[in-house]
C-alpha positions as a LaTeX table, in Angstrom:
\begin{tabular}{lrrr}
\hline
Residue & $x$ (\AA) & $y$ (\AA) & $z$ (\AA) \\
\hline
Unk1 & $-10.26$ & $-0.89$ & 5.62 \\
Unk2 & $-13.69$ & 0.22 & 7.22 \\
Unk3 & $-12.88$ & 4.09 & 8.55 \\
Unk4 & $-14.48$ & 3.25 & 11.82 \\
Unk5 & $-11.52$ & 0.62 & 12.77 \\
Unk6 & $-8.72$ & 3.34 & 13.36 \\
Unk7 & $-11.39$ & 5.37 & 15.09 \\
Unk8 & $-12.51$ & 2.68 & 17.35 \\
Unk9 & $-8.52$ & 1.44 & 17.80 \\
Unk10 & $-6.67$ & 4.53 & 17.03 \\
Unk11 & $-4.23$ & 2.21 & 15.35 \\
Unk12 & $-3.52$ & $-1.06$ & 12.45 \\
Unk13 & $-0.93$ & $-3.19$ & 14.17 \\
Unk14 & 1.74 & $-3.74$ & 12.32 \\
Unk15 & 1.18 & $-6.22$ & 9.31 \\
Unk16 & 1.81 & $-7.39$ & 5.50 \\
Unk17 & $-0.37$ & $-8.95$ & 2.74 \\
Unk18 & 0.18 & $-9.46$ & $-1.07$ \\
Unk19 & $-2.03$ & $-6.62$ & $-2.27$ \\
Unk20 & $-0.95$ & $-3.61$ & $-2.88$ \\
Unk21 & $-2.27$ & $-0.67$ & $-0.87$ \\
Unk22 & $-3.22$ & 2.94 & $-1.38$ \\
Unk23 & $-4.33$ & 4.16 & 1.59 \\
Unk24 & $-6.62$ & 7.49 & 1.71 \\
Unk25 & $-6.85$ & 9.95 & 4.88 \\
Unk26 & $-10.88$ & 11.23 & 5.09 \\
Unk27 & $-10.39$ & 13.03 & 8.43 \\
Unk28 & $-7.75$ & 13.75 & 10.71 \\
Unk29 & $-3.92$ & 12.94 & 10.27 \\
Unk30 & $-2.49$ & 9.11 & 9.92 \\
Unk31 & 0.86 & 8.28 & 10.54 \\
Unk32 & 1.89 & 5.10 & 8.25 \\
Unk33 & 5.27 & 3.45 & 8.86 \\
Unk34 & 6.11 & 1.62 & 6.19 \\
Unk35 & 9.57 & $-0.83$ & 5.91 \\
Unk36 & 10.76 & 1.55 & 8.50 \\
Unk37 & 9.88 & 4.32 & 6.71 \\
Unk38 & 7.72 & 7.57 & 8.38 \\
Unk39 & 5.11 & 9.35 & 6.24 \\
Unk40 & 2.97 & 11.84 & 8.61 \\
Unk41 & $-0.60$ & 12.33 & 6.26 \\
Unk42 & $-3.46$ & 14.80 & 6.71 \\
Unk43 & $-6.76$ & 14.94 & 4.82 \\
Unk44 & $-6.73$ & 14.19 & 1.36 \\
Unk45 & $-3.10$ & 12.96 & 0.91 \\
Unk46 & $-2.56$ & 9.05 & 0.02 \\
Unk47 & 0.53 & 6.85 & 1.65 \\
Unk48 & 0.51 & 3.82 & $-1.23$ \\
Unk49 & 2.63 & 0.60 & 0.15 \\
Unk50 & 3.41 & $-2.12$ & $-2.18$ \\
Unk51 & 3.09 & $-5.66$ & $-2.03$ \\
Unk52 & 4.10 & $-7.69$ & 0.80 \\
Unk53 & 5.53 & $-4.10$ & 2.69 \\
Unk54 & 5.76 & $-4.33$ & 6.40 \\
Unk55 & 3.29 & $-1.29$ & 7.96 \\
Unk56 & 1.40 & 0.02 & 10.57 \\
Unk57 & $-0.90$ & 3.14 & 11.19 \\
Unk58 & $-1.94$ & 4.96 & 14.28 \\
Unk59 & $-4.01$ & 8.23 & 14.29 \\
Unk60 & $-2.40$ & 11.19 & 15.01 \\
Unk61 & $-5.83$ & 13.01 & 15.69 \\
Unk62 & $-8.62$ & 11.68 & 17.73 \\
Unk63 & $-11.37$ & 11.05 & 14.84 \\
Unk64 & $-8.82$ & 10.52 & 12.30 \\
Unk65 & $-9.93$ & 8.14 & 9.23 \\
Unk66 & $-8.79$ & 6.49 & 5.71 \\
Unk67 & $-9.95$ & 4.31 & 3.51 \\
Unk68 & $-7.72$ & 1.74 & 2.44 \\
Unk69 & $-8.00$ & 0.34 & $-1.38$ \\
Unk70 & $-6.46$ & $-3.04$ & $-1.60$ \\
Unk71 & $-5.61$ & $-4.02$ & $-4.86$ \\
Unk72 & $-4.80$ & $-7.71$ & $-6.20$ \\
Unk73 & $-1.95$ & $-7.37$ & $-8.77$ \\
Unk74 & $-4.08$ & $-10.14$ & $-10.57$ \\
Unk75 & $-6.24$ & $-7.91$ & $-11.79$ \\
Unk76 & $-4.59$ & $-5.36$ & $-13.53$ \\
Unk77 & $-3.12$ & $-8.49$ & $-15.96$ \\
Unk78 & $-5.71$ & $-9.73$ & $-18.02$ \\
Unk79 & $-5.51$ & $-6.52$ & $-19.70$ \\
Unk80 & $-1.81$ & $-6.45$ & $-19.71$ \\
Unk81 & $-1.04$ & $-10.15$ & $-20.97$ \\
Unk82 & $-0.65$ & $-8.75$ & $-24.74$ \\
Unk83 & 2.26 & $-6.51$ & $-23.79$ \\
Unk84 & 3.88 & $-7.95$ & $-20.96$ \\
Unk85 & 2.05 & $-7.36$ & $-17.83$ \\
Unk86 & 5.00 & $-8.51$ & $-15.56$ \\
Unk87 & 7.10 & $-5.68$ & $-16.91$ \\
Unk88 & 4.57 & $-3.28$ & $-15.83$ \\
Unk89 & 3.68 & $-4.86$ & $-12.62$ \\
Unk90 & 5.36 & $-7.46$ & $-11.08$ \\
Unk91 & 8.77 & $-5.88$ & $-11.29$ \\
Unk92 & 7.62 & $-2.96$ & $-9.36$ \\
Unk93 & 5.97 & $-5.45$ & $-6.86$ \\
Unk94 & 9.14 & $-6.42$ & $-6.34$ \\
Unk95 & 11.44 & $-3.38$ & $-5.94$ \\
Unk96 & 12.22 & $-2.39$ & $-1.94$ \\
Unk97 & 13.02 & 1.17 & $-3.83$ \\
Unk98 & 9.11 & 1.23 & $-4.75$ \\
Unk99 & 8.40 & $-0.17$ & $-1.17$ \\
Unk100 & 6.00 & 3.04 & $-0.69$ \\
Unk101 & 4.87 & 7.06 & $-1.90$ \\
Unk102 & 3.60 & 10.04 & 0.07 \\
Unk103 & 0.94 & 11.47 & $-2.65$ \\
Unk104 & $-0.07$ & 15.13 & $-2.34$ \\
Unk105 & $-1.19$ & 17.26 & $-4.87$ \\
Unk106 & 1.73 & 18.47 & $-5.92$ \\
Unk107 & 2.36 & 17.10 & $-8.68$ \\
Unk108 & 0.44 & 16.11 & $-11.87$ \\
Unk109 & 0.55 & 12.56 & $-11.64$ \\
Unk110 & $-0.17$ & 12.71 & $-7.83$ \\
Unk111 & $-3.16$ & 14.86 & $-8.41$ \\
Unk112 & $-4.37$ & 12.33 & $-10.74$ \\
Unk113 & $-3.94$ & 9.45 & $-8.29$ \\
Unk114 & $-6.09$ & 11.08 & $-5.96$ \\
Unk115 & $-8.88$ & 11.90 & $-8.23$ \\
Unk116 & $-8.78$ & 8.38 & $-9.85$ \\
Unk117 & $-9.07$ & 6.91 & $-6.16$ \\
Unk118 & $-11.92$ & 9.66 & $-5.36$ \\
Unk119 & $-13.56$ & 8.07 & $-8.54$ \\
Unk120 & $-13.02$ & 4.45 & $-7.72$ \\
Unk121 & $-14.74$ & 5.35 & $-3.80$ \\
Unk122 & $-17.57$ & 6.17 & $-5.55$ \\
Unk123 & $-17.73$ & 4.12 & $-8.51$ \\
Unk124 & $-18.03$ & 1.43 & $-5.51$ \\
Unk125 & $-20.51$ & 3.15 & $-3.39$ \\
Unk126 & $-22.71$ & 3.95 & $-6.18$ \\
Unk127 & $-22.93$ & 0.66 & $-7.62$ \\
Unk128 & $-24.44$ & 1.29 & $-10.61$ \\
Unk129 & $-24.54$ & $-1.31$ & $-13.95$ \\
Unk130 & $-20.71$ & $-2.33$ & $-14.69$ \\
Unk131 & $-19.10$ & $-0.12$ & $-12.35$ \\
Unk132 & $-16.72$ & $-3.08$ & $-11.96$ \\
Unk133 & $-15.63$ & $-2.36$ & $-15.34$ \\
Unk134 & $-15.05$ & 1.25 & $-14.66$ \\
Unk135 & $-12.93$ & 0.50 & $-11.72$ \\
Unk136 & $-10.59$ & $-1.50$ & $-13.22$ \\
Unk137 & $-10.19$ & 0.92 & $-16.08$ \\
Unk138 & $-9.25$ & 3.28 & $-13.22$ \\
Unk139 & $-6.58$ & 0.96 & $-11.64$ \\
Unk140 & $-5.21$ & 0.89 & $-15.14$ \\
Unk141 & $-5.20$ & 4.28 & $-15.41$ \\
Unk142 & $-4.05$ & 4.85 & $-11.79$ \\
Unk143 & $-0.98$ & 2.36 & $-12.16$ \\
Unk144 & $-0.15$ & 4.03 & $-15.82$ \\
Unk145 & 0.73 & 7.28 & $-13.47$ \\
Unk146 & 1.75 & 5.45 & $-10.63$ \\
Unk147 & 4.66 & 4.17 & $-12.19$ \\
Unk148 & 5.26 & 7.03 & $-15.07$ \\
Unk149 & 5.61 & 9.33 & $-12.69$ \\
Unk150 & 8.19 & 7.73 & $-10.96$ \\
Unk151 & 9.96 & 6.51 & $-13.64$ \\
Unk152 & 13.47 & 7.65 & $-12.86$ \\
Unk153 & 13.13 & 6.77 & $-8.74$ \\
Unk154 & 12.28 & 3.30 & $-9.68$ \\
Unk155 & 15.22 & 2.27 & $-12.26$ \\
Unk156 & 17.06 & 4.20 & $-10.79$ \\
Unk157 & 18.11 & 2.63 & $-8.17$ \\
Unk158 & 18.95 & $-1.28$ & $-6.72$ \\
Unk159 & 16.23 & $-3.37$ & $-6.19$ \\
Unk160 & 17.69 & $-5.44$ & $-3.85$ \\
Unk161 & 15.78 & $-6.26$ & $-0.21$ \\
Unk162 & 17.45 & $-4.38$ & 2.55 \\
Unk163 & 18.82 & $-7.24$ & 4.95 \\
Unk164 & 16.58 & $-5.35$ & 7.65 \\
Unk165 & 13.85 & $-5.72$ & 5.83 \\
Unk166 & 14.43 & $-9.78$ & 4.91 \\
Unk167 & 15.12 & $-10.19$ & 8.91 \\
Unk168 & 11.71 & $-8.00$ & 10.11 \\
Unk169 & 9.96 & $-10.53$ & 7.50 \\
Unk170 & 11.55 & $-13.67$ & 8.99 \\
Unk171 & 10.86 & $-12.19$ & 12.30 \\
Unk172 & 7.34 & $-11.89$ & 11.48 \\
Unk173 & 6.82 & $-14.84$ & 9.85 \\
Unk174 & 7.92 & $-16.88$ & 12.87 \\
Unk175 & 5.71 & $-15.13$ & 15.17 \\
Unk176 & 2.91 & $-15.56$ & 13.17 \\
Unk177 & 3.63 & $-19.54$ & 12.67 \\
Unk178 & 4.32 & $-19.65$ & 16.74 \\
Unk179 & 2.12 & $-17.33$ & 18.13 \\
Unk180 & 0.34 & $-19.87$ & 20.56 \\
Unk181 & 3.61 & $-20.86$ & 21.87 \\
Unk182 & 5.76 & $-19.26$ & 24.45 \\
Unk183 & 8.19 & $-17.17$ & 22.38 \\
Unk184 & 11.07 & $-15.46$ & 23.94 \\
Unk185 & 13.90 & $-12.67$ & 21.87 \\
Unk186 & 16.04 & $-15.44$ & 21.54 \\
Unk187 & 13.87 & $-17.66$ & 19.91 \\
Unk188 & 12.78 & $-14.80$ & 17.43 \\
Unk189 & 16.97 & $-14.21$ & 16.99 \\
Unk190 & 18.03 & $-17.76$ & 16.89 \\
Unk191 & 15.75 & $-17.55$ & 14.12 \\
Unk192 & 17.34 & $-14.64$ & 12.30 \\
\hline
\end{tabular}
């Protein structure tokens, strides 16, 4: 996400893609809703949402910016194929209870998440021989703690899709294929 968008804007309209995202506040405060879900972040804290999460942003500052990182699941696997890679991937890609995370520096993982995603903004501005390389060893690494550090909140709980969440996704979905049309509530709830 270019920084300059939510200045320009003030807000991402509301929205979901298959990557997973971690999304970085430079200046300012950002509020992300995510699934229905409020998470109210200042400078230097990190809102990650997961794969195919509904979400939106909207400055809560004038000037306020983040950089988004948008991560294919694809490629953290080549290097996980020898041990399973869906274990450590797509079954968190898939769990509403790891839908999305406030990071701060509270923790040690957290703090870690933030300085591998400092790392990986300029690994990429920098651009020097095989950074490439280096930034996928830091999603690696950044996953590893992603997931060990929440651990307990991820089997801990059902994995099931809320049935709010499966209706907001129809919802969207038929918007999106009928958006030149005329579309009325009911059409949107006969749909439902």
């Amino acid at each position: 996400q270019d920084p300059q968008n939510l200045t320009l804007t003030g807000f991402i309209k509301m929205h979901s893609h298959p990557e997973i995202q971690l999304c970085y506040v430079t200046r300012g405060a950002v509020e992300f809703i995510v699934e229905n879900i409020r998470y109210m972040a200042a400078k230097g804290e990190v809102v990650y949402i997961n794969s195919n999460c509904i979400h939106m942003s909207r400055a809560l500052e004038q000037g306020s910016t983040y950089v988004c990182f948008n991560i294919k699941p694809e490629y953290l696997i080549p290097f996980l194929s020898n041990i399973d890679g869906h274990r450590y991937i797509y079954h968190f890609l898939h769990d509403s209870n790891f839908a999305s995370l406030h990071i701060r520096s509270e923790t040690g993982w957290q703090e870690k998440v933030i300085q591998l995603l400092k790392n990986i903004y300029r690994l990429y501005q920098e651009q020097t021989f095989a950074y490439e390389l280096q930034i996928v060893s830091c999603l690696v690494q950044l996953w590893y703690e992603m997931i060990h550090g929440n651990e307990e909140r991820i089997l801990d709980r059902d994995s099931e899709e809320t049935l709010s969440q499966k209706r907001i996704k129809r919802a969207l979905k038929y918007i999106e294929e009928h958006y030149q049309e005329t579309i009325e509530l009911r059409d949107i709830a006969e749909e439902l």
